[in-house]
N, C-alpha and C positions, 0 to 999 in steps of 0.2 A: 717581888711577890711570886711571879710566877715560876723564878730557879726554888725559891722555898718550897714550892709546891712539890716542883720536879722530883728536886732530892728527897721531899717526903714520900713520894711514888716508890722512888728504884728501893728507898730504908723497908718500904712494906713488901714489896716484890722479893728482896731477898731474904724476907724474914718465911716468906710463903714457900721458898725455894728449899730453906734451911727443915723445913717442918716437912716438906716432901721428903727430904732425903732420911729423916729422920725415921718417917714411916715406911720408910723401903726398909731401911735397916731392921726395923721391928717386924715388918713381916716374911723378912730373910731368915730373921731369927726364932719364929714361929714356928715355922717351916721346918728351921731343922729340931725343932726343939730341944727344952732345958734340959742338962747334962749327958747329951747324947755324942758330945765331943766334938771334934771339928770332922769336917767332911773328908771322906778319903781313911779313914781311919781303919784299920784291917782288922780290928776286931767286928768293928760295925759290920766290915763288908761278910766275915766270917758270918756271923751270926744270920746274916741273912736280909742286910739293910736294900733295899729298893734305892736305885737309881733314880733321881728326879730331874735330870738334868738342867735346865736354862730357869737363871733366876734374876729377874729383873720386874722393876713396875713398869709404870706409862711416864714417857718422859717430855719435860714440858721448857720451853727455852721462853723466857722472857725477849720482847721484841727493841728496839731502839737502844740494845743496848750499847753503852758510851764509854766503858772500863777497859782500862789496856790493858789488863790480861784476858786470856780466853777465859769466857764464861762456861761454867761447868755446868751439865747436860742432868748425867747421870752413870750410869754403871752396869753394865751387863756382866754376869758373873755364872760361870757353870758349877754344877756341883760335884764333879769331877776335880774339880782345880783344888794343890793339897796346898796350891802358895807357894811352888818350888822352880818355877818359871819355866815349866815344861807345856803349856798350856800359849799359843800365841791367839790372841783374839783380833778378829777384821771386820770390818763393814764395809756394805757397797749399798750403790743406791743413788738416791737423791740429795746431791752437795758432799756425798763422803770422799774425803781427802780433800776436798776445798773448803767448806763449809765449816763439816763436822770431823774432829781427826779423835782418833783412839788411841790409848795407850794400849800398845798389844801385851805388856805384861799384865796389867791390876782390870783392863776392859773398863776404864773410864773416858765418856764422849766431851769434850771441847766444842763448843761453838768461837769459830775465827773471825768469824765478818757480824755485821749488824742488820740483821733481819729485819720485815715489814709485813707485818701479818695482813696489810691491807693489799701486797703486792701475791704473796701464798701464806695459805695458814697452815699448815703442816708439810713436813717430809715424810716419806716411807722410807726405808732402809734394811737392811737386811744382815744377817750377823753370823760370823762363823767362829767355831773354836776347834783348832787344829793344833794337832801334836810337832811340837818346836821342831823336834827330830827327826821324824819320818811326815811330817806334813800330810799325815792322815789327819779325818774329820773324827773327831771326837763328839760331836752335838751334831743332828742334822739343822742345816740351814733354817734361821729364822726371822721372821721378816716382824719388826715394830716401826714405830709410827714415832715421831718426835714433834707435838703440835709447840704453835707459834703461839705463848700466852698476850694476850691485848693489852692495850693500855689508851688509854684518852688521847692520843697525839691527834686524830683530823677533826677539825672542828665541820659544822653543819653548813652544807653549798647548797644556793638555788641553782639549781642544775635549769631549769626553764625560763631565765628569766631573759634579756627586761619584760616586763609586767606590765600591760596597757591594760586597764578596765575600761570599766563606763558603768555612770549611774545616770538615771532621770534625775532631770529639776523636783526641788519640790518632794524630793522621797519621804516616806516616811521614815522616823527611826529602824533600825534593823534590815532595812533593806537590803540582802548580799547585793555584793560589789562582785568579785572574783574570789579565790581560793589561791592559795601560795603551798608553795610543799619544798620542804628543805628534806637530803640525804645528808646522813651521817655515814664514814665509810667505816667505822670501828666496830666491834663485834657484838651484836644488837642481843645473844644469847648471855653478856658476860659483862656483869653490872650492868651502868648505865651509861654508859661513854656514847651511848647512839639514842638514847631517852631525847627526843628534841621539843620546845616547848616555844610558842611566837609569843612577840608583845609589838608595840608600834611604838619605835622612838621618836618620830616626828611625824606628825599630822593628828594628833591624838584627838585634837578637837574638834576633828569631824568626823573620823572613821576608827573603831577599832576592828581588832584581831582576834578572832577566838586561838585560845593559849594550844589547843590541843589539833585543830582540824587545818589552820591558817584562813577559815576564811575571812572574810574583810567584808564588816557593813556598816553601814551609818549610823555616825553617832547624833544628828543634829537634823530636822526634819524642814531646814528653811535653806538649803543649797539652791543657790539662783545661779544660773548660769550668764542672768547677764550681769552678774555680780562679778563672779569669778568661775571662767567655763573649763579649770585644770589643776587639777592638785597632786603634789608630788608627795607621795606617804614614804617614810622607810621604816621597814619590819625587819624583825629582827628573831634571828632562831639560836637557839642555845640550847647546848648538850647538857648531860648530866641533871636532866630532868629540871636545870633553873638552877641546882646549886651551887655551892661556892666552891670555885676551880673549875667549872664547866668551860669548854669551847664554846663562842658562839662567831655568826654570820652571819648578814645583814645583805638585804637589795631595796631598790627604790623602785615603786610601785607605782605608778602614771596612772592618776580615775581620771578620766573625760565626764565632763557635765553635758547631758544629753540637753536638746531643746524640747522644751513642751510649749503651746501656744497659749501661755497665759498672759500676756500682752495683745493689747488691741490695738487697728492702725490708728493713727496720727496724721493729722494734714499739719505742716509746719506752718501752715499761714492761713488766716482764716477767708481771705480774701485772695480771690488770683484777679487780674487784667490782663486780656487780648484785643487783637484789634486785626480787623479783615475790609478787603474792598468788597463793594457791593456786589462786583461781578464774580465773585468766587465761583466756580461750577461745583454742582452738590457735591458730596465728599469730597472736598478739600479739608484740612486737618486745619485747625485752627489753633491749639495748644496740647499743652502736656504738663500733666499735674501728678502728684505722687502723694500717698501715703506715706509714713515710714510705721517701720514695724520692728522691735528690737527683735524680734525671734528670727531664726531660721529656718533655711530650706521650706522645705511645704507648709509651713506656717506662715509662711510672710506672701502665701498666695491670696489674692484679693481680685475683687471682682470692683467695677466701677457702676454707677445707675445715677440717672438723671431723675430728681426726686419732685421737681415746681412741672404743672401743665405744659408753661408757654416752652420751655426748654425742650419736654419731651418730644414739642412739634417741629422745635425748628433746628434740634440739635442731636447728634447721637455721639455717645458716650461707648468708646471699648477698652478695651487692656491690653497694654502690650504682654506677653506672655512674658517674655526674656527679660522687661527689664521690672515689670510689675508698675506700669505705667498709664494712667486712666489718657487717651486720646480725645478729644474733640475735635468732633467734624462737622460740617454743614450736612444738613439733612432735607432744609429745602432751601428754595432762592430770597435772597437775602434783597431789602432794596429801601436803601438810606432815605429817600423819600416817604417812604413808612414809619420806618421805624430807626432809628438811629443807636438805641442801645440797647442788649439784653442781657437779661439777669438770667442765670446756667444755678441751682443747685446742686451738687456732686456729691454722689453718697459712697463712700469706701468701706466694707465690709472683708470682713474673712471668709475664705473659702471652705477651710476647716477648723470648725470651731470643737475643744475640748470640752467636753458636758462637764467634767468635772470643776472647771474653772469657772462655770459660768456665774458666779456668784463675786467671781473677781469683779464686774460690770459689765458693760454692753460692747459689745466686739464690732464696734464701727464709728465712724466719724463723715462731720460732713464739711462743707467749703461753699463759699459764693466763687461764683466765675463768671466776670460781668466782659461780654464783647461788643467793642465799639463796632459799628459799622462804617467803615469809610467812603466815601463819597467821591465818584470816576465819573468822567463823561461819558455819557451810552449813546451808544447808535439809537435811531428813531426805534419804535415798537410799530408793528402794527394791528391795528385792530378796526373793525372787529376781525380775528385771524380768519373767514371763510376764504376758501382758496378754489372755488368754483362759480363759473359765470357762464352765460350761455347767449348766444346770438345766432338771428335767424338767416340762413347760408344766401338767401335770398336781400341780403341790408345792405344798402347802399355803400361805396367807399366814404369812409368819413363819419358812421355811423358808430354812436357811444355802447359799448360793449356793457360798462360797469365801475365803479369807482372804486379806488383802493386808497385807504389811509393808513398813513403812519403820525403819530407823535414824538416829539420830545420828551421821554421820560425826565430829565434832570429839570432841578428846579429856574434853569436857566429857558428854558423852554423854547430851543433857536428851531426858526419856520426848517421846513423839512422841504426839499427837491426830488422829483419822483425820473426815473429812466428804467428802459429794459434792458435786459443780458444779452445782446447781440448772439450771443451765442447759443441763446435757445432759440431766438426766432432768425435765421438765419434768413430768411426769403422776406423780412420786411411784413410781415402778413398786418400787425399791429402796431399802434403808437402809443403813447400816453403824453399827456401833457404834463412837463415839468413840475409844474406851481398846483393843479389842482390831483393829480393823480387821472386824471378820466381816460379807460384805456378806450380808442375807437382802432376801425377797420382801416388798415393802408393797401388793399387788394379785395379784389371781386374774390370770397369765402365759394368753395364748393362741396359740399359734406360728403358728396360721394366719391373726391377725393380725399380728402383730411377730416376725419368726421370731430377728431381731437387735434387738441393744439395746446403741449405743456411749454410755458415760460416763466423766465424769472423775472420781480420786477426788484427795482433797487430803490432802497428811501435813504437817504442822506442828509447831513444838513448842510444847509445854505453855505455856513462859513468853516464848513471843515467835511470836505469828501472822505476823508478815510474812515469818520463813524458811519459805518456801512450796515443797512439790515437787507438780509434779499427773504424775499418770499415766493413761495411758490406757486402758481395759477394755473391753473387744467378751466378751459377755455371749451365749451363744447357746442358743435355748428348745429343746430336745431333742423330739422329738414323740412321744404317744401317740394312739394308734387311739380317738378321740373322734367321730370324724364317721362317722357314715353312707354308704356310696355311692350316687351316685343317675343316673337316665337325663342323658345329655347332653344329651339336647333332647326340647321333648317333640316324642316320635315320631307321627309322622302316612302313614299307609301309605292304597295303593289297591289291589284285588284285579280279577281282570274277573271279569265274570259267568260266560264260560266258564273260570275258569280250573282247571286239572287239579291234581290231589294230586299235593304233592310240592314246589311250583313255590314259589321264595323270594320273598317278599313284602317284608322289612324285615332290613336286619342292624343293631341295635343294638351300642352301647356305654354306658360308664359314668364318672363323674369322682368325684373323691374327693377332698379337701381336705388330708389326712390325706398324710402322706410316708415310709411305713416303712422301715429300714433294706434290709430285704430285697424290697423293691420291693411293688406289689401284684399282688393274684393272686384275682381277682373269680369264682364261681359264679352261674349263673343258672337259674334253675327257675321255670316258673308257681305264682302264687300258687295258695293253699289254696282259694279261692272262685273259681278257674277252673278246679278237678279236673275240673268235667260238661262240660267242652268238648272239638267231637269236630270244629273246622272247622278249626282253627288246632294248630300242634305249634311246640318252642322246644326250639331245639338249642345245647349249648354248646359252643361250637368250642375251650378251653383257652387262646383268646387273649385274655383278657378282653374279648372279644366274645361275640355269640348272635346264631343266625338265626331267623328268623320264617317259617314253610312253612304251604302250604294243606294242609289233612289231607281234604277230601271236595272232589267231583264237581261244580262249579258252584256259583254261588249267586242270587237273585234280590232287584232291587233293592225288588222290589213288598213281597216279604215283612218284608226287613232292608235297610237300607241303609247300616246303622255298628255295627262290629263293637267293642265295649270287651275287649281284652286285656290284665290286672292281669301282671304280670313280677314275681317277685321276685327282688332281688341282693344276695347275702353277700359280706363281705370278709373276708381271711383272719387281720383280728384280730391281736394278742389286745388286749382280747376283741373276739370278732367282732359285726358290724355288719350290721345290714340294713335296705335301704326297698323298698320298692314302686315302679312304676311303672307305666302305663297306656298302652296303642299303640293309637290312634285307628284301627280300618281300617277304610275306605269302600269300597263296594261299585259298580263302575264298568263301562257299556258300552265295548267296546274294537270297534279295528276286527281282519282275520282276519290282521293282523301283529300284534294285542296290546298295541298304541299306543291308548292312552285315549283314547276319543272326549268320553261326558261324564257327570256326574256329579250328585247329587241334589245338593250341596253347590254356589250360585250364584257363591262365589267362586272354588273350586276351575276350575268350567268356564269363569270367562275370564281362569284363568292356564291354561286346559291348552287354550285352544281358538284364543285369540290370540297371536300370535308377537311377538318383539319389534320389527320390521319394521313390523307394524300398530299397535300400542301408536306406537309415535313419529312416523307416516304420521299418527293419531289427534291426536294431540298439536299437531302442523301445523298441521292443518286449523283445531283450536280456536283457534290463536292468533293465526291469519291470520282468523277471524272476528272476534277479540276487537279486532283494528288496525285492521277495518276502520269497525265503531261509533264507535271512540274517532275515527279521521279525519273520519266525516261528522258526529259531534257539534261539534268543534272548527269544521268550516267553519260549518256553521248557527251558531253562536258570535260568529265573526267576522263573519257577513253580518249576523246582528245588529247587532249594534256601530257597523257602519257603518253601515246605515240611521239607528242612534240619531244618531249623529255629522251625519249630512245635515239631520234632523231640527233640530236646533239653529241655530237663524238669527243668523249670527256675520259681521257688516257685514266682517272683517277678512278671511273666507273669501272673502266675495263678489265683494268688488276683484278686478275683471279687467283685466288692460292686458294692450296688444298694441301691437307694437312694427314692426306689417307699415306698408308704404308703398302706398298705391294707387295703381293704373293710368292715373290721373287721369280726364277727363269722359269720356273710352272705356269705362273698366270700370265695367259695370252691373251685376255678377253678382258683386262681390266679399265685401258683404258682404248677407246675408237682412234685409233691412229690416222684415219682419213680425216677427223673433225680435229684433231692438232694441226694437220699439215695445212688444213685451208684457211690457219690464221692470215696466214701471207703466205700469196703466190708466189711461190718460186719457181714454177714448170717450165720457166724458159731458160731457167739455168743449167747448164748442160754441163757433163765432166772431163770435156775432150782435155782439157787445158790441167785440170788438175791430178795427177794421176798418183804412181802409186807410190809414192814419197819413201819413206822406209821400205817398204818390200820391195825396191827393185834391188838393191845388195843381195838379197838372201834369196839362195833357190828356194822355187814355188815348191818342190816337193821333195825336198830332205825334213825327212822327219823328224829327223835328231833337233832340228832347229826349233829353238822354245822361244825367240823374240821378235815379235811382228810388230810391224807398224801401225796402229790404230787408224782407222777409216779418218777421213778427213776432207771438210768442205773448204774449197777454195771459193772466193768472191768472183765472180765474172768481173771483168773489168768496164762492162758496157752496162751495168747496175747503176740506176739512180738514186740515189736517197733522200733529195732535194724535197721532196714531198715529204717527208717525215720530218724533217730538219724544218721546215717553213710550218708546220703542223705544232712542232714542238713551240719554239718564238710565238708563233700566234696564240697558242694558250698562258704561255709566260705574258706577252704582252696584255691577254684580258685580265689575270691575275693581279696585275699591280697596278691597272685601272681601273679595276672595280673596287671601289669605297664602300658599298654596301654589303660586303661580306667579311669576317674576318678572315686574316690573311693564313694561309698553310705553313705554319711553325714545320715543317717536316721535308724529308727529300720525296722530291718525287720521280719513282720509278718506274720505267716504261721499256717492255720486252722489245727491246731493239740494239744488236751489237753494231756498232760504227767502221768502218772501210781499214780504220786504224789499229784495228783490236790487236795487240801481238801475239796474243793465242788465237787460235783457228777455234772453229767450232767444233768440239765434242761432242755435237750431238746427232745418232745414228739417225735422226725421224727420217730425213730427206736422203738419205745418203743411197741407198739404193734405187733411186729413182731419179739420181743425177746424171747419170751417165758414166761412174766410175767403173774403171777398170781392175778394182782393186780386187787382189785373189783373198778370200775369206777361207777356204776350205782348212788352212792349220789351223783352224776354230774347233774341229775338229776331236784333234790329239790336245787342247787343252782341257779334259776333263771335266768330268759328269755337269761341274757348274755350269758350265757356255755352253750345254750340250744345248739347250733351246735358240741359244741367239747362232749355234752353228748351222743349226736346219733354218733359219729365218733368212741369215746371209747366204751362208755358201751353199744351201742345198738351193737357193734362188738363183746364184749366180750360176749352176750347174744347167738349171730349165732355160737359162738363156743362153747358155754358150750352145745346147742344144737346138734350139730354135734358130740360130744363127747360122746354125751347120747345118 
């Protein structure tokens, strides 16, 4: 069917081709019009014919095409050309000589190859008609176009696909789904070969296609997704507007069935059972129950509630968030002797509920959840719980403090043994008896040492110690009037010598150890052995204070200088309590404002005579004398040290190098020639013995003669060096018995030549002042450079040979 087609295609294509060429030829011939002869004609041209040159229409190549011979184009033809082959026609361009080829005599185009108007839809080209002979241009150059005619070959591609939608459950009819779009790649200006039109070949019965736009919507308004939550549609597009022979193309289109919350949850059992021991401590989980909910995501979010009274008090109900889990826990203390079974209602709801659905029914469910209570042996209880007792600090040992019970909660009801925690009462202070609980006193109580006393006691039962309950017991010593009251301090007063009757000297107070209910409320009166006193008077002012007053006319330090005042102070008991106390007054020059000048007492006068200004002015001074011993000790220390250090003769110290350059035979003043030579005494080395070695060959005074013998020290032979040598070993030997330093990786060198040396000394320091004989004067005639060291020697040895004479 479809080659029938084909061949019906190219039968019309070249019947459209044939009708082209037909109307070129008709309007060639128009052109030159009826009987005006053939072109070129020298009557025409006489007469006065106009040249028209270049005669051609628009040229059109059909595409795909399949025929072994070249397919003909068309015809460029000048109107110059008499049809005598002197005329060659060319083209150039786009595809010309591969594509498109010409006959250069007649200017007819061939197309060679098989075009695709979908790959280019036209050529340009360009066209020349030149003289065969002289290859001039007869036409100017001209440029036509040779389009590419279309035909139906590509059928219509979803260029976007695969194609995932989504609709909601439940949609209405018409609801859009998505939108599809097919391209046709054939030439959309020329018929209908790109005309594209959808239908739905499979999925029809839920979803169609609008023919013209591709979009996709519901055909069926009851899509349940927990029915079926995926359907796979395939559309389908087809060219030539749907007709017969059209191309078509087809993809498959994926809707997702969204979730909407029109399911309500489900408990799958209408009954749960748990079971817990009595002792659970609150919040302990006791089960986990579930909803189910066919919906998805945020719709299968649910909330849990406890819906009976008794539940709500003794039970709490939450949600696991992750798994959508209602949790039960204990919420208060649970106790099998009460109660042995409870009935939990549990209401499971939705979180979001759709208004639109609500007519579906009621979006929640409920469940019994019955927990057994299980039944454990308890430690005793006790009661009643008060955890406060009191005893009076004055009760005898062995006196009952308070009782303390515990029971058996279980229904076994085993008697209970009572003891204390060793380790709150560590000193033994209390007892308790085993059997009844009764705690009494094991020690004489003193509240003004321990005014509290927390312990623990233990209730257990008889026939199993480890059901253990402890309690706690704060134990408080009630206080009686056992202490004495006595002076707060001892009081120590000063009076002046002038001072007048009347005039208050000292206010006392008193302290008491003792804490009566009703507060204290202290008396004071001089003692019984201060009745004959007529200096001093003692007032009590009701505020458990008293004042101290002069009662006579002056007093004298000559006669008395320290007054002893006995005080006696009662407390108000019961029973009442008294001590004594004693107030030191001294007797003191003042000045005529009454300000104590000073006092027989040598401590009292240099707290009352120096200020605290002076006192730390004092203090300074000491301690800037005490810095300044410690600094001149330490430098005397040091200067020590270093003498000792000088003191030690250390060849390693001594090594001196100097790294100066001299002035050469100019500088005379560089270095102190008398402080080199008193390194070592050599003054008793004299030169009789060594004399003038080389210069005695050579006359002393031919001048011609240019080689002398350099000055030279010979060794005495009555020279010791045993001191140096015994010096050397001595420090060798400390060196490799001391272990506390590390050792001198290096040579050690010490300005001393040896008796052995087989070079003599070179050096001039001593050489004049040995007793040589030696003549320097050719020092002389060696030039400008030893002109210094000539006047140093030989103009030296000139003042002595002088002196001599």
């Amino acid at each position: 069917m479809a080659k029938g087609l084909q061949g019906f295609s190219w039968t019309m294509l070249l019947l459209l081709c044939a009708i082209q060429e037909l109307g070129a030829w008709a309007m060639h011939t128009a052109v030159e019009g009826p009987g005006l002869g053939q072109p070129g004609d020298p009557a025409l041209l006489a007469g006065g014919r106009v040249k028209r040159g270049w005669v051609w229409n628009q040229f059109f190549v059909v595409e795909e095409y399949t025929g072994t011979e070249p397919l003909y184009v068309g015809k460029i033809h000048s109107d110059s050309d008499e049809g005598d082959g002197s005329i060659k026609y060319t083209i150039s361009g786009e595809g010309a000589g591969t594509i498109f080829l010409i006959d250069e005599i007649t200017g007819d185009i061939h197309a060679t190859e098989r075009l695709d108007r979908e790959q280019k839809t036209f050529y340009t080209l360009r066209a020349q008609a030149r003289d065969r002979q002289t290859d001039q241009l007869l036409e100017p150059e001209s440029e036509f176009i040779i389009k590419v005619q279309d035909i139906n070959d590509s059928e219509p591609r979803f260029l976007e696909g695969p194609y995932i939608g989504s609709v909601a459950e439940l949609s209405p009819i018409g609801t859009s789904v998505m939108q599809v779009m097919a391209s046709d790649a054939d030439d959309p200006t020329y018929g209908s070969s790109a005309r594209v039109v959808y239908s739905v070949l499979e999925g029809e019965q839920h979803f169609t296609v609008d023919s013209k736009t591709g979009v996709i919507r519901t055909a069926v308004a009851d899509l349940d997704r927990e029915t079926q939550d995926r359907y796979e549609v395939v559309i389908r597009a087809t060219d030539m507007a749907g007709q017969l022979g059209g191309l078509s193309g087809s993809t498959t289109v994926t809707i997702v069935v969204t979730d909407v919350n029109d399911n309500p949850p489900r408990f799958p059992q209408k009954m749960y059972q748990f079971s817990i021991v009595e002792t659970a401590p609150v919040g302990t989980a006791i089960g986990r129950v579930k909803a189910e909910d066919s919906d998805v995501g945020e719709n299968t979010d649910m909330t849990y509630q406890v819906k009976d009274e008794e539940g709500v008090e003794m039970f709490k109900v939450t949600t696991d968030s992750n798994t959508q889990e209602a949790i039960i826990s204990v919420q208060k203390p649970l106790d099998y002797e009460s109660k042995k079974v409870h009935t939990v209602v549990v209401e499971a709801l939705n979180k979001f509920v759709d208004p639109r659905f609500v007519d579906l029914g009621t979006f929640r469910d409920q469940t019994i959840v019955r927990v057994s209570v299980l039944d454990v042996d308890e430690p005793p209880e006790f009661r009643p719980p008060s955890n406060l007792m009191e005893v009076q600090e004055d009760a005898h040992v062995g006196s009952i403090v308070g009782v303390v019970t515990a029971l058996d909660p279980d229904t076994a009801n085993h008697p209970v043994r009572y003891a204390i925690d060793r380790s709150t009462d560590t000193e033994r202070i209390f007892d308790i008896d085993a059997n009844t609980g009764a705690i009494v006193t094991g020690k004489v109580l003193d509240r003004e040492t321990a005014g509290w006393h927390n312990i623990t006691v233990l209730a257990m039962e008889a026939d199993n110690h480890s059901q253990v309950s402890r309690a706690s017991l704060r134990i408080r010593i009630l206080d009686v009037n056992d202490n004495p009251p006595e002076l707060a301090t001892p009081y120590e007063a000063a009076v002046c010598e002038d001072a007048k009757p009347g005039q208050l000297i000292q206010t006392i107070s008193v302290v008491d150890r003792d804490e009566p209910q009703s507060g204290h409320r202290f008396y004071f009166t001089l003692a019984p052995e201060a009745t004959n006193n007529h200096h001093f008077s003692l007032l009590d002012i009701k505020d458990n204070t008293a004042a101290v007053h002069t009662q006579r006319v002056g007093f004298n330090r000559q006669e008395q200088d320290v007054y002893l005042l006995p005080i006696l102070v009662v407390d108000s008991g019961p029973p009442a309590l008294s001590s004594t106390g004693t107030l030191t007054i001294r007797v003191c020059g003042c000045d005529s404002n009454g300000a104590i000048q000073s006092c027989n007492s040598t401590a009292y006068v240099v707290s009352a005579t120096l200020s605290p200004g002076a006192l730390i002015a004092l203090l300074v001074c000491i301690l800037i004398l005490v810095v300044l011993v410690l600094l001149i000790l330490t430098l005397k220390r040091h200067h020590k040290s270093h003498l000792t250090s000088e003191d030690d003769e250390d060849m390693r110290d001594n090594v001196i190098k100097y790294n100066d350059e001299g002035g050469g035979e100019q500088d005379t003043e560089a270095y102190d020639m008398s402080a080199l030579r008193s390194l070592y005494d050599f003054s008793e080395i004299k030169g009789g013995d060594g004399g003038g070695g080389l210069g005695e060959g050579v006359p002393s005074g031919n001048p011609a003669s240019e080689l002398h013998a350099l000055p030279q020290w010979v060794q005495s032979p009555d020279l010791d060096f045993s001191v140096f040598r015994d010096y050397i070993c001595k420090k060798v030997e400390q060196a490799d018995e001391d272990l506390s330093v590390p050792p001198y990786d290096s040579f050690q060198t010490y300005a001393f030549e040896g008796s052995d040396s087989p070079v003599p000394s070179l050096s001039s320091i001593n050489t004049w002042s040995s007793g040589s004989e030696q003549d320097f004067s050719y020092l002389r005639v060696w030039g400008p450079r030893f002109r210094q060291l000539a006047a140093l020697y030989a103009g030296r040895r000139g003042e002595e040979d002088s002196e001599e004479s």
